[in-house]
C-alpha positions in Angstrom: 60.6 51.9 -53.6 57.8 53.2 -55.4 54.2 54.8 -53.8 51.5 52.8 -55.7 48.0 54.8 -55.7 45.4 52.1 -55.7 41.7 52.7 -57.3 39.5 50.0 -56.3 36.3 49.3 -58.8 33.0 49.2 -57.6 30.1 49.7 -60.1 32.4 51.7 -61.7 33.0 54.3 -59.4 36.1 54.4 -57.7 35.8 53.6 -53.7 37.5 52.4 -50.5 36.3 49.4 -48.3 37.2 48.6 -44.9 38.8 45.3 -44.1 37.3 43.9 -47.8 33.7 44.6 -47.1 31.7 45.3 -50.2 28.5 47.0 -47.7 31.1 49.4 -46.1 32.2 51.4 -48.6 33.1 54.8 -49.4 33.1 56.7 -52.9 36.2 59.1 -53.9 34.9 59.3 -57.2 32.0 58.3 -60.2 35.2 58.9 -62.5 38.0 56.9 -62.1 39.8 57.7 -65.1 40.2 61.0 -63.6 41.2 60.1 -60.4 44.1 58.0 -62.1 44.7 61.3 -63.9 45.1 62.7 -60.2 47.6 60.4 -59.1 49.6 60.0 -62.1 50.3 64.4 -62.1 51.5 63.9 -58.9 54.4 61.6 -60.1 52.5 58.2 -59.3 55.3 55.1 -61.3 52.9 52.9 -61.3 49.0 52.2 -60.7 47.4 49.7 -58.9 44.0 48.3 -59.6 41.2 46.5 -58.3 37.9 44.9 -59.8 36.0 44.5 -56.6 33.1 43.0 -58.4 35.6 40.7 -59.9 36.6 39.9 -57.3 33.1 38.1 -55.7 32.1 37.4 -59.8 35.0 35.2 -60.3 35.4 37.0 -63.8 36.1 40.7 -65.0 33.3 43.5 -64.7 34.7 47.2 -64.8 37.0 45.9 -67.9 36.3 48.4 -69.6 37.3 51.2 -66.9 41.0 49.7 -66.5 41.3 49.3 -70.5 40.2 53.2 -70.6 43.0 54.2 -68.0 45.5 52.5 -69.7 44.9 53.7 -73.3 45.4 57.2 -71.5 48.6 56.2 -69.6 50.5 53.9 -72.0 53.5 54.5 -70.8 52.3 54.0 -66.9 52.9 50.5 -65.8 49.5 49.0 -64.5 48.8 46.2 -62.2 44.8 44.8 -62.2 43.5 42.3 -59.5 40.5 41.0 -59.1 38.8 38.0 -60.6 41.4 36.8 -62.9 40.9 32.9 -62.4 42.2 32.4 -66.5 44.6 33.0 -69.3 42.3 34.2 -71.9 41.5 36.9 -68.7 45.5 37.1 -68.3 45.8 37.6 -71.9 43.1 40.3 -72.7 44.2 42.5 -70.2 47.9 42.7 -71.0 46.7 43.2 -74.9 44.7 46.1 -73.0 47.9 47.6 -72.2 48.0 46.3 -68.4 51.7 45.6 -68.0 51.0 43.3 -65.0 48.3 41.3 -63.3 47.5 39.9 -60.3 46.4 36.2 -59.3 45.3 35.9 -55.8 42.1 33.3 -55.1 43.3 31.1 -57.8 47.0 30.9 -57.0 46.0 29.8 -53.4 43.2 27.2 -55.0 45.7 25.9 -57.7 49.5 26.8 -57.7 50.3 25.3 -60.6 48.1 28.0 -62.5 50.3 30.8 -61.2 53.7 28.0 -62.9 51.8 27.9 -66.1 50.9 31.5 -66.2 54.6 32.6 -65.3 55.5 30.5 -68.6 53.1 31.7 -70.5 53.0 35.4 -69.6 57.2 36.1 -68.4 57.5 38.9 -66.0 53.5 39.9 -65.8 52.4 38.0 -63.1 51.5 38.9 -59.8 50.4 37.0 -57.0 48.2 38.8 -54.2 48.4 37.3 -51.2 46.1 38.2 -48.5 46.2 37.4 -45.2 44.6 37.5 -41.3 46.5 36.5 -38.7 49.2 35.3 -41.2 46.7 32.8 -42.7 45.7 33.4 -46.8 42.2 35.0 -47.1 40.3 34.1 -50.6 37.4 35.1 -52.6 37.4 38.5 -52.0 38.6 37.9 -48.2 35.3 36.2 -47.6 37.2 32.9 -46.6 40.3 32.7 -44.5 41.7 29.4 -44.8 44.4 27.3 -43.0 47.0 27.8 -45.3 49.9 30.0 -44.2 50.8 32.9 -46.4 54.3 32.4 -45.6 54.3 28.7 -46.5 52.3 29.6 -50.5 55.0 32.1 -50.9 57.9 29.9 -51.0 56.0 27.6 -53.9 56.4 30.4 -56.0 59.7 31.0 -55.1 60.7 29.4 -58.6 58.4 30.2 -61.1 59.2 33.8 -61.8 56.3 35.5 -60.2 57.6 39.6 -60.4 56.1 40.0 -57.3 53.4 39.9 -54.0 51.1 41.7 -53.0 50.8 41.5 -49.5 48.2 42.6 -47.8 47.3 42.4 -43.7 43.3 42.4 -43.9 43.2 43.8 -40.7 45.1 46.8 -41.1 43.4 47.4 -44.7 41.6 50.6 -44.6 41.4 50.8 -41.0 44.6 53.8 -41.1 46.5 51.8 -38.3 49.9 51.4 -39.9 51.3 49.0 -42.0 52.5 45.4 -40.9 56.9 46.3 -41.9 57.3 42.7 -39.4 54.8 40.6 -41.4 55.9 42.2 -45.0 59.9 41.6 -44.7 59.6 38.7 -43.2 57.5 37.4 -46.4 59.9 38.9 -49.2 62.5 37.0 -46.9 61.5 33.5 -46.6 60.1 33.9 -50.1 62.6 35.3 -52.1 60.4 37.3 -54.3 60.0 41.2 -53.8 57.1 41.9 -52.2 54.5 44.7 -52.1 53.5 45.9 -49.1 49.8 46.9 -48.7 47.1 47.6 -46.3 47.4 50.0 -43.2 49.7 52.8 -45.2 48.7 55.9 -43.3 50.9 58.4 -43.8 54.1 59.6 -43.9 55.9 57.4 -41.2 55.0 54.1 -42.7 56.7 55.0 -46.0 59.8 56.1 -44.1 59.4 52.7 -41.9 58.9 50.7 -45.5 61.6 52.3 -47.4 63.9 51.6 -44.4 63.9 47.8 -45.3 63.5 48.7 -48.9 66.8 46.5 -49.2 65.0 43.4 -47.8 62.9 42.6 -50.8 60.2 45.9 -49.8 59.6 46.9 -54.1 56.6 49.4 -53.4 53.9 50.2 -51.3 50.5 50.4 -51.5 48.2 53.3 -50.2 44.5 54.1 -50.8 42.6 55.6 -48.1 45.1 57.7 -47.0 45.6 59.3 -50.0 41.8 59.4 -50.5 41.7 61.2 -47.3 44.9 63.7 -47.2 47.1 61.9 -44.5 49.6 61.0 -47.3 50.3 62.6 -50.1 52.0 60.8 -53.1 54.5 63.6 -54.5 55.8 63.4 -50.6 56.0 60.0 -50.4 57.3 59.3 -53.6 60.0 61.9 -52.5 61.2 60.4 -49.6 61.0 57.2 -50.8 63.8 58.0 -53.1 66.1 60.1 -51.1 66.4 57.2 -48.6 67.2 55.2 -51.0 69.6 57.2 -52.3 
């Protein structure tokens, strides 16, 4: 199970929001190719990004940020989120050296994109699924709709997404613990490994992940507490593999 460090994008500093609100945020750092520096010398396998103002813009804005980390960390598999709603998106940031990327408001507004995308780009698409109460949350969480995450899961079950994101808006950011019930249950009825994310606090929740690790759990999440010293990735990232083991 691997310890994802996340570094969400806002005006290209590198911040935390509570439950998805862009006017309650807090700022770890104006440089965020150093704080991936930070995460990958502590033994980070993979990095997970977010374009917050892509998210509400629809389109890409810190590009240039996540193209800047990856030219330092070729070898370090990236994942970007955040306002990809096309394949000419899709396709500039893998040529940027993002080795996957994540659909979320467009795969709950059009499924078929995430089909097409999965043809088009094999084994680099992610879908980001996240949810209140169990129903999908789009648009940079602004909008829950009726639509079960659960239920847009299994579409996908075909089309050769590598994974989900899943993340429980209510536990995001809040340092409440992560949703194991809600996330296994997903990779389950989906078939499709899933990411857990949102609520990882500290070191309990990755020994309560990795214990279902074998039901579908591929990695999980963590950015506050990281950000904030109640989990610390070398740790994690340790015990994640001797349970494994």
């Amino acid at each position: 199970m691997l310890i994802i460090p996340a570094i969400d994008l806002k005006d290209g500093k590198c911040v935390r929001l509570r439950q998805g609100r862009m006017d309650d945020s807090t700022v770890f750092s104006d440089n965020p190719v150093d704080m991936a520096t930070k995460w990958v010398d502590a033994g980070c396998r993979r990095l997970h990004l977010v374009d917050l103002n892509g998210a509400f813009a629809g389109e890409p804005v810190n590009g240039e940020i996540v193209k800047a980390i990856a030219e330092k960390y070729p070898k370090l598999p990236i994942q970007i989120g955040g306002g990809i709603r096309s394949g000419e998106i899709i396709e500039a940031y893998l040529s940027a050296g993002v080795s996957y990327v994540i659909i979320g408001t467009k795969a709950v507004k059009e499924p078929a994109f995430v089909t097409e995308m999965c043809q088009q780009f094999k084994g680099n698409i992610i879908v980001g699924l996240d949810a209140q109460d169990g129903y999908v949350a789009i648009d940079g969480w602004a909008e829950v709709t009726d639509v079960k995450a659960v239920e847009l899961a299994r579409q996908f079950r075909n089309d050769g997404v590598e994974s989900i994101v899943y993340t429980d808006i209510s536990r995001d950011g809040m340092m409440q613990g992560v949703n194991v019930e809600a996330t296994v249950d997903l990779a389950q009825q989906a078939g499709i490994p899933v990411i857990a994310s949102g609520g990882v606090t500290d070191i309990e929740d990755i020994r309560k992940l990795a214990a279902v690790a074998d039901k579908g759990i591929l990695g999980a999440i963590t950015g506050r507490a990281i950000y904030e010293g109640t989990l610390d990735v070398a740790e994690a990232q340790q015990l994640a593999d001797s349970l494994a083991s």
